[in-house]
The first five atom37 places (N, CA, C, CB, O) and aatype in JSON, in Angstrom:
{
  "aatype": [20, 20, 20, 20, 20, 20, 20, 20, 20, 20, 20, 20, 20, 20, 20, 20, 20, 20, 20, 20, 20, 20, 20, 20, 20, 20, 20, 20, 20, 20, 20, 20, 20, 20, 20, 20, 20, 20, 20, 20, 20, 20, 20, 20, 20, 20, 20, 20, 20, 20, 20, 20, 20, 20, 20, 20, 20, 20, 20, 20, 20, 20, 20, 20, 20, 20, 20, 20, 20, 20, 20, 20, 20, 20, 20, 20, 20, 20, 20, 20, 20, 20, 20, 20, 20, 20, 20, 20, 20],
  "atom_mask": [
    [1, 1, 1, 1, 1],
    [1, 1, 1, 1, 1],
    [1, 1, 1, 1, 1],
    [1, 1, 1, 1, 1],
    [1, 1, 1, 1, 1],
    [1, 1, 1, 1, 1],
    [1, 1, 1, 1, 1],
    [1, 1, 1, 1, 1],
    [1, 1, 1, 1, 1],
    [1, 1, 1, 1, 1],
    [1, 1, 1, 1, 1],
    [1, 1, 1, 1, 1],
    [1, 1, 1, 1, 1],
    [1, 1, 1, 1, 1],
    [1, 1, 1, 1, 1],
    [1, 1, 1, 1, 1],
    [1, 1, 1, 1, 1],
    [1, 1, 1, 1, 1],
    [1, 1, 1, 1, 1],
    [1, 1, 1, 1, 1],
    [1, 1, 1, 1, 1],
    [1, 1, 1, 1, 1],
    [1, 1, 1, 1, 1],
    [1, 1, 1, 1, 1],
    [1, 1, 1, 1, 1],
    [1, 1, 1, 1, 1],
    [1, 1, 1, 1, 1],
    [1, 1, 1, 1, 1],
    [1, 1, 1, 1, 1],
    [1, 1, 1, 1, 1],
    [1, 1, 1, 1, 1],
    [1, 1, 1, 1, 1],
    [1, 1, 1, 1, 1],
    [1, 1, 1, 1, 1],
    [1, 1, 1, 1, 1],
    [1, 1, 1, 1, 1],
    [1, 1, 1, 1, 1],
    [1, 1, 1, 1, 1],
    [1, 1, 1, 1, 1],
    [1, 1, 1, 1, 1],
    [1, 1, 1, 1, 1],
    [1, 1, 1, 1, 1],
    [1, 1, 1, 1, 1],
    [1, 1, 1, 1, 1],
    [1, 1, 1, 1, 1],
    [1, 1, 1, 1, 1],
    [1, 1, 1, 1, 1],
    [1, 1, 1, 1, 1],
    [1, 1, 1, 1, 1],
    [1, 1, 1, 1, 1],
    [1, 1, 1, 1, 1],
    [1, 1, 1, 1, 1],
    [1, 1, 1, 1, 1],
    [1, 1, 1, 1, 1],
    [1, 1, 1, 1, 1],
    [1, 1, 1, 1, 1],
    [1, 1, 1, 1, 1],
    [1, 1, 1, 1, 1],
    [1, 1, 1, 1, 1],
    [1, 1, 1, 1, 1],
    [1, 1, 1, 1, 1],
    [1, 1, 1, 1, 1],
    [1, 1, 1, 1, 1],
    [1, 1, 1, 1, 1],
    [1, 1, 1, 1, 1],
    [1, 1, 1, 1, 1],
    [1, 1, 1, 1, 1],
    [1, 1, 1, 1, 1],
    [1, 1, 1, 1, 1],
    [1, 1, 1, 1, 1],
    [1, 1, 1, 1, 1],
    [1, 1, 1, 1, 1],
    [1, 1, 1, 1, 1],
    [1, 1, 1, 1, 1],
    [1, 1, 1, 1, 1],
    [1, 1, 1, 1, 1],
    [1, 1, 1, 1, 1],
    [1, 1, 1, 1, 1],
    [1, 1, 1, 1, 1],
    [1, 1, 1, 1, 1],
    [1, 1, 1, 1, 1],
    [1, 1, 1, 1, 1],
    [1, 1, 1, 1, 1],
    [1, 1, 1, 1, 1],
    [1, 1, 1, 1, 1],
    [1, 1, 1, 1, 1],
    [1, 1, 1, 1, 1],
    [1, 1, 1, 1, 1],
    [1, 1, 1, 1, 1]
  ],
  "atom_positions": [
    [[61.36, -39.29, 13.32], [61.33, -37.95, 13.89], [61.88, -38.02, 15.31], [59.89, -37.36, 13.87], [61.41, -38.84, 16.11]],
    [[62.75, -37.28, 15.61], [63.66, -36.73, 17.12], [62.66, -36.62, 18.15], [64.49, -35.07, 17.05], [61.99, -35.58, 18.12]],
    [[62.43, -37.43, 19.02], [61.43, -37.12, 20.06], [62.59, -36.27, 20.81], [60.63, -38.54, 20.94], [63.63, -36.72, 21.27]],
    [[62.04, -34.62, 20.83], [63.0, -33.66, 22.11], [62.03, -32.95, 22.91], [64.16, -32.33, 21.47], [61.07, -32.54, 22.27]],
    [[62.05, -32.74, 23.96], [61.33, -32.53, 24.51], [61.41, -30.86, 24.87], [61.37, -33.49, 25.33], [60.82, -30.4, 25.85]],
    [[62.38, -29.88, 23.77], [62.62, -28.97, 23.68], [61.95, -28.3, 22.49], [63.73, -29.01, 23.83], [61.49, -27.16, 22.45]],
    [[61.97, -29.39, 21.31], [61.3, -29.43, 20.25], [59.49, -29.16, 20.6], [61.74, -30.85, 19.61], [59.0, -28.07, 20.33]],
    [[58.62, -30.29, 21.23], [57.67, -29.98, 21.84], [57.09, -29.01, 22.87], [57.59, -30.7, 22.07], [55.93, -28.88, 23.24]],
    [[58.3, -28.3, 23.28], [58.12, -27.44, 24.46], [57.85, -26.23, 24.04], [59.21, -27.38, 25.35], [57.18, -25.46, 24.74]],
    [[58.31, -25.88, 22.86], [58.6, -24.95, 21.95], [57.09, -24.68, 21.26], [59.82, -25.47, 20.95], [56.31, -23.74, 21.37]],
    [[57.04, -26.02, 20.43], [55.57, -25.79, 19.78], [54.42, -25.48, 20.68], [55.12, -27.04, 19.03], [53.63, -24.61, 20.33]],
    [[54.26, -26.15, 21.87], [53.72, -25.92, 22.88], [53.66, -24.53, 23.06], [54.24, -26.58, 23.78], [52.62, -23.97, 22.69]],
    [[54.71, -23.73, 23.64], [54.4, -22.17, 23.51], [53.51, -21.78, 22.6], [55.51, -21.39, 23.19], [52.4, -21.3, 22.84]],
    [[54.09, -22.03, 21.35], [53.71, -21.04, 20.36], [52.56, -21.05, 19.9], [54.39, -21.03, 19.39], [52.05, -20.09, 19.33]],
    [[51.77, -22.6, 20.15], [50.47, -22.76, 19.8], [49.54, -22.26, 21.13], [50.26, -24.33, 19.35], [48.35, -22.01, 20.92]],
    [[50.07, -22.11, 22.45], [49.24, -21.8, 23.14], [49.3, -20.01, 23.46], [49.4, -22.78, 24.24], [48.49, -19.31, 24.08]],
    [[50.4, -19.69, 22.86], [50.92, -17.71, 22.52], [49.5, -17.81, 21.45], [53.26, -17.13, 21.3], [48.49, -17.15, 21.68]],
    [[49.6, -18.72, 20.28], [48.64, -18.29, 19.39], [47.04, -18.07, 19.77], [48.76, -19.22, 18.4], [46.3, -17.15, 19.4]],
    [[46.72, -19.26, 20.66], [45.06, -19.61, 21.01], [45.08, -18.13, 22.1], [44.63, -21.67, 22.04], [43.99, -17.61, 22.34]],
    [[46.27, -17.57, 22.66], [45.6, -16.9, 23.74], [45.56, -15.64, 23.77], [46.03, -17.18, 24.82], [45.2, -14.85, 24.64]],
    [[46.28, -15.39, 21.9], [46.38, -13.64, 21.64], [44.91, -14.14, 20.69], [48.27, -12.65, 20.53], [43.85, -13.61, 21.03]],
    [[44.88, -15.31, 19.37], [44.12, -14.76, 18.4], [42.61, -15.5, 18.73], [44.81, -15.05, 16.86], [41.6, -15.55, 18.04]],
    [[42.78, -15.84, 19.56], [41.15, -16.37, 19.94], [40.38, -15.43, 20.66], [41.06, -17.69, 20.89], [39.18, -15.35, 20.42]],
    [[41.05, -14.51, 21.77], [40.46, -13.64, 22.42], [39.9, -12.17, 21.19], [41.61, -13.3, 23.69], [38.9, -11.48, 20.97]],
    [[40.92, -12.29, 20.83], [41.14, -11.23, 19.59], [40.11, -11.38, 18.38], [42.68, -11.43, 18.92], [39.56, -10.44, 17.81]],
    [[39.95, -12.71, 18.08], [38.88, -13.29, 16.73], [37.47, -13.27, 17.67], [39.34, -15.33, 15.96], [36.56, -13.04, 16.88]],
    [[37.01, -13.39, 18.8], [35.88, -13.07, 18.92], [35.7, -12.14, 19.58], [35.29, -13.8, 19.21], [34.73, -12.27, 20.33]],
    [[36.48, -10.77, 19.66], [35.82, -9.64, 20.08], [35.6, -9.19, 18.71], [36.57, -8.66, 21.09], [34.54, -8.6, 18.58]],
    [[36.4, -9.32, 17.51], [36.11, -8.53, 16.2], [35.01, -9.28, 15.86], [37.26, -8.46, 15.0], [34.09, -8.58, 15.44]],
    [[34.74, -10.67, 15.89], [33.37, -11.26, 15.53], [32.29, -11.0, 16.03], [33.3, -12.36, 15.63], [31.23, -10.99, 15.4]],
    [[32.47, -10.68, 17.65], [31.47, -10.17, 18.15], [30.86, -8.5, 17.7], [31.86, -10.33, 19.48], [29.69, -8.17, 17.45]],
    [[32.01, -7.7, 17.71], [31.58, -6.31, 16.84], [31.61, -6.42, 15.6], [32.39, -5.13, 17.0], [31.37, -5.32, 15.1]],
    [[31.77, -7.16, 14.86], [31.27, -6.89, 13.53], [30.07, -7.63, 13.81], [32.16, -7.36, 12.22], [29.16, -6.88, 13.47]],
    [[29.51, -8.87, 14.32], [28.09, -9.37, 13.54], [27.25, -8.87, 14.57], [27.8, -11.15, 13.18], [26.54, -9.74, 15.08]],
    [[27.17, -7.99, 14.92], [25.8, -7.52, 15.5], [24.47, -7.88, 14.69], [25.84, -5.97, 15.62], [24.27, -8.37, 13.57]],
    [[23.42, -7.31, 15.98], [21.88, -7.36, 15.45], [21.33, -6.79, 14.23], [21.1, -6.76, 16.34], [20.59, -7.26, 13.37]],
    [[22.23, -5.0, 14.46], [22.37, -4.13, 13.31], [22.43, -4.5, 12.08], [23.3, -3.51, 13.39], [21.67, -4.13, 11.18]],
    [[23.49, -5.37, 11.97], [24.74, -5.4, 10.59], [24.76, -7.17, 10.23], [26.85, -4.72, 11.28], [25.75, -7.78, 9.82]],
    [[23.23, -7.83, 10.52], [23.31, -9.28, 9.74], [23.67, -8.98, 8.5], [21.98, -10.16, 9.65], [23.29, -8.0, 7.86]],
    [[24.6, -10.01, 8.04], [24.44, -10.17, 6.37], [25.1, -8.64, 5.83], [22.45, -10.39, 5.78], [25.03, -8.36, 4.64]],
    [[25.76, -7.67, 6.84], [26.44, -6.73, 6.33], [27.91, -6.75, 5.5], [26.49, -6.06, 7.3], [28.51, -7.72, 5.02]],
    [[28.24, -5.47, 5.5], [29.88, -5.84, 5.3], [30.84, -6.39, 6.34], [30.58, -4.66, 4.94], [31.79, -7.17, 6.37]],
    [[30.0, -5.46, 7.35], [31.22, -5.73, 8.7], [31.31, -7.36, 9.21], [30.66, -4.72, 10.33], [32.4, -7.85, 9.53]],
    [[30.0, -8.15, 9.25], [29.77, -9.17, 9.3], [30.93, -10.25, 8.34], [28.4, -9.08, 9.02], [31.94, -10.83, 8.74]],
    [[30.49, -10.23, 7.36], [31.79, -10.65, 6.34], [32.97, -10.28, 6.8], [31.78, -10.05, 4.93], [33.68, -11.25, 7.08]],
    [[33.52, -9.09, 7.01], [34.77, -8.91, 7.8], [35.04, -9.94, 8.91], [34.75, -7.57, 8.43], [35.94, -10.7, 8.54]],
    [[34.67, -10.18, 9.88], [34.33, -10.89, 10.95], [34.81, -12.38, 10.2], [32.64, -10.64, 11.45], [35.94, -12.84, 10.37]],
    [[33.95, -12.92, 9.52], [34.22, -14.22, 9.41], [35.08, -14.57, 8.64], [33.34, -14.82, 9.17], [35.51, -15.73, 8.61]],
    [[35.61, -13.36, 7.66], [36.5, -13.71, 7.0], [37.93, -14.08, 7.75], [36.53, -12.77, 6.11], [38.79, -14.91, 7.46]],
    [[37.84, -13.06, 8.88], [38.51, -12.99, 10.0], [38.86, -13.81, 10.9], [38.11, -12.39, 10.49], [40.0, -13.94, 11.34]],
    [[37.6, -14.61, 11.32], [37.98, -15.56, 11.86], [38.28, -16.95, 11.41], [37.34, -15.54, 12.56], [38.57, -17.92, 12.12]],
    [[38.15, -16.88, 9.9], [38.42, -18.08, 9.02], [40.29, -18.01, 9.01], [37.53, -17.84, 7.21], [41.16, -18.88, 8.91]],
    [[40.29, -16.8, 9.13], [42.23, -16.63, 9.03], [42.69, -16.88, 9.6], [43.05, -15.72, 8.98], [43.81, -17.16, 9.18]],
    [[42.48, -17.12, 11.38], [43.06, -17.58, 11.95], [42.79, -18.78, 12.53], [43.3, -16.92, 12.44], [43.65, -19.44, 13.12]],
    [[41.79, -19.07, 12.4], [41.26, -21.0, 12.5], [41.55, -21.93, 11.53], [39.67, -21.31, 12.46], [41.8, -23.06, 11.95]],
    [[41.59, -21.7, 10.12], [41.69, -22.41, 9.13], [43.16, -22.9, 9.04], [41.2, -21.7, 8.03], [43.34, -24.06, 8.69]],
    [[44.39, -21.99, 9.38], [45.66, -22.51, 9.46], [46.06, -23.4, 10.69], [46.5, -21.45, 9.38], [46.84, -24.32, 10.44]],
    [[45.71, -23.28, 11.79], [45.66, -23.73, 12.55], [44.88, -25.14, 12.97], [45.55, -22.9, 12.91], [45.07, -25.84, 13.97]],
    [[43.94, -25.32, 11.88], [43.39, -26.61, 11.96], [44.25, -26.8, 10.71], [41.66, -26.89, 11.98], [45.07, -27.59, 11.17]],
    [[44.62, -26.61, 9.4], [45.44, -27.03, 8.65], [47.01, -27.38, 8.98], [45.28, -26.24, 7.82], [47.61, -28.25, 8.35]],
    [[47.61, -26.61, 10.03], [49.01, -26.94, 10.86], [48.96, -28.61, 12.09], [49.26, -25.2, 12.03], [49.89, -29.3, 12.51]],
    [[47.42, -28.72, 12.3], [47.27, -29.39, 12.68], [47.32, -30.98, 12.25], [46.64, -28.89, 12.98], [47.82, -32.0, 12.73]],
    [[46.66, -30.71, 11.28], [46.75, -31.95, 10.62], [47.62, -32.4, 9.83], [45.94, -32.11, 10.06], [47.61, -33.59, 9.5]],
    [[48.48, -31.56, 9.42], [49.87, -31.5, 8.7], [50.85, -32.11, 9.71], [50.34, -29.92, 8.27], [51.66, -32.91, 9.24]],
    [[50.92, -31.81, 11.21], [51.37, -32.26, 12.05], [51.12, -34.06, 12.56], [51.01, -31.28, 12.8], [51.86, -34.89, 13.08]],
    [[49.92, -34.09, 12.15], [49.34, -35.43, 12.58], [49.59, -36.29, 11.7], [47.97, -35.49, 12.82], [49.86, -37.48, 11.84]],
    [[49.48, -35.65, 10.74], [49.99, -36.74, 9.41], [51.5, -37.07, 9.04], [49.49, -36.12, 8.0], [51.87, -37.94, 8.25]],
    [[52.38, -36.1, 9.83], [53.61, -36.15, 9.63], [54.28, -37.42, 11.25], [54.13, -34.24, 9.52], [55.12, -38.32, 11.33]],
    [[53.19, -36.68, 12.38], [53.85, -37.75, 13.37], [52.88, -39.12, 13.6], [54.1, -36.98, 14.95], [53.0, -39.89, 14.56]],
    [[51.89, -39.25, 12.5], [51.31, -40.83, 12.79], [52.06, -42.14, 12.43], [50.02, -41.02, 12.01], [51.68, -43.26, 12.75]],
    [[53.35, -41.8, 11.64], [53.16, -43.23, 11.37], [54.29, -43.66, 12.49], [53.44, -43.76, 9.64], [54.56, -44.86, 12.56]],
    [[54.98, -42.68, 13.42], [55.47, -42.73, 14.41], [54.82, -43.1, 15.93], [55.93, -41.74, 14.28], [55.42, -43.25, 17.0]],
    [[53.46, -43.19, 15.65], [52.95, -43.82, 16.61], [53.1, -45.05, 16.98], [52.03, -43.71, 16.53], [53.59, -45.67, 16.04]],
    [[52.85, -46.05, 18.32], [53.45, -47.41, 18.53], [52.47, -48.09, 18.39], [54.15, -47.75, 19.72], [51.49, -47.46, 18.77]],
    [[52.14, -49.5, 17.89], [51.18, -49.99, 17.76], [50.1, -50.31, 18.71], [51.51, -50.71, 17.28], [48.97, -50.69, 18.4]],
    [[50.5, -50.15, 19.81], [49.4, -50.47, 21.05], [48.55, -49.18, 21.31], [50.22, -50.9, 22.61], [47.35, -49.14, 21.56]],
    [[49.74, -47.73, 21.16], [48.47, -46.71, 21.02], [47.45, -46.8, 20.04], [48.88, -45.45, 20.8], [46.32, -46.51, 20.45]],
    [[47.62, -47.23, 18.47], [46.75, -47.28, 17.56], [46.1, -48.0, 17.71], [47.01, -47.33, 16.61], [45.04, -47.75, 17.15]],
    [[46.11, -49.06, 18.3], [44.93, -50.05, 19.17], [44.06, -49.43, 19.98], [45.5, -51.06, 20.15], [42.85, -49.65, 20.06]],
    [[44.83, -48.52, 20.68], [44.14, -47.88, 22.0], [43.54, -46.91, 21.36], [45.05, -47.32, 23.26], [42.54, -46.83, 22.07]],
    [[43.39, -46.01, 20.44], [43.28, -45.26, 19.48], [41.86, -45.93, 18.96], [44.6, -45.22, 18.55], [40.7, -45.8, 19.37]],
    [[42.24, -46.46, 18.24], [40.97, -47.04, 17.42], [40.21, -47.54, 18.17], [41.14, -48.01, 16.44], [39.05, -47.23, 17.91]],
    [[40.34, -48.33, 19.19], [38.92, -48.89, 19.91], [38.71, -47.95, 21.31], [39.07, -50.79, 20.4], [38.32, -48.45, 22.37]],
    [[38.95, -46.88, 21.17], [38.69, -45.91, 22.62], [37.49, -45.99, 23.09], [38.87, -44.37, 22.5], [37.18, -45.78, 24.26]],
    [[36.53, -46.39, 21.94], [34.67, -46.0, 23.03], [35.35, -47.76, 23.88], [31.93, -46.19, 21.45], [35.45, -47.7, 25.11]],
    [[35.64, -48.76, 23.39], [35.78, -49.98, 23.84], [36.29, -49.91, 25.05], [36.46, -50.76, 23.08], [35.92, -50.59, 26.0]],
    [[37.13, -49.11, 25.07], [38.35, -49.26, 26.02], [37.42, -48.18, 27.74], [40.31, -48.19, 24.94], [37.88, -47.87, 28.84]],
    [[36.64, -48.06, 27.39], [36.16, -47.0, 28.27], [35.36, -47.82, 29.77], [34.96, -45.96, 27.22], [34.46, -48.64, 29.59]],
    [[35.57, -47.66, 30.41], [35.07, -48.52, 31.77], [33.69, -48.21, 31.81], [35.8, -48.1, 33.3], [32.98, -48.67, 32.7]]
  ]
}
């Protein structure tokens, strides 16, 4: 894989355009739908269904990503990686 630093700059936007429209956005609708009122309502279900839509791809883009750039990692990070509590002063 092309290490560009135009390539990353890019995803960079778009994942941080995403966290800073649909995160603000997923917990004001979570917050008005699950009120005190409406446990276990419909609106409630709305809500989480809601916020499952936009978290669930995003941890799934994630790991799709990780799995696509691990084996591109260098072996001293995966050292550094795997023994991190070790490595800790």
């Amino acid at each position: 894989m092309p290490e560009s630093s135009l390539i990353s700059g890019l995803l960079t936007f778009v994942f941080v355009c995403w966290f800073m429209v649909a995160c603000p956005v997923g917990c004001l609708f979570f917050s008005i739908f699950s009120d005190s009122i409406n446990i276990n309502g419909p609106f409630e279900k709305i809500g989480v269904a809601f916020t499952n839509l936009i978290f669930i791809p995003l941890i799934m883009i994630g790991n799709i990503i990780d799995g696509i750039t691990s084996p591109f990692v260098s072996p001293e990070m995966r050292t550094a990686i795997n023994n991190r509590n070790n490595l800790r002063a």
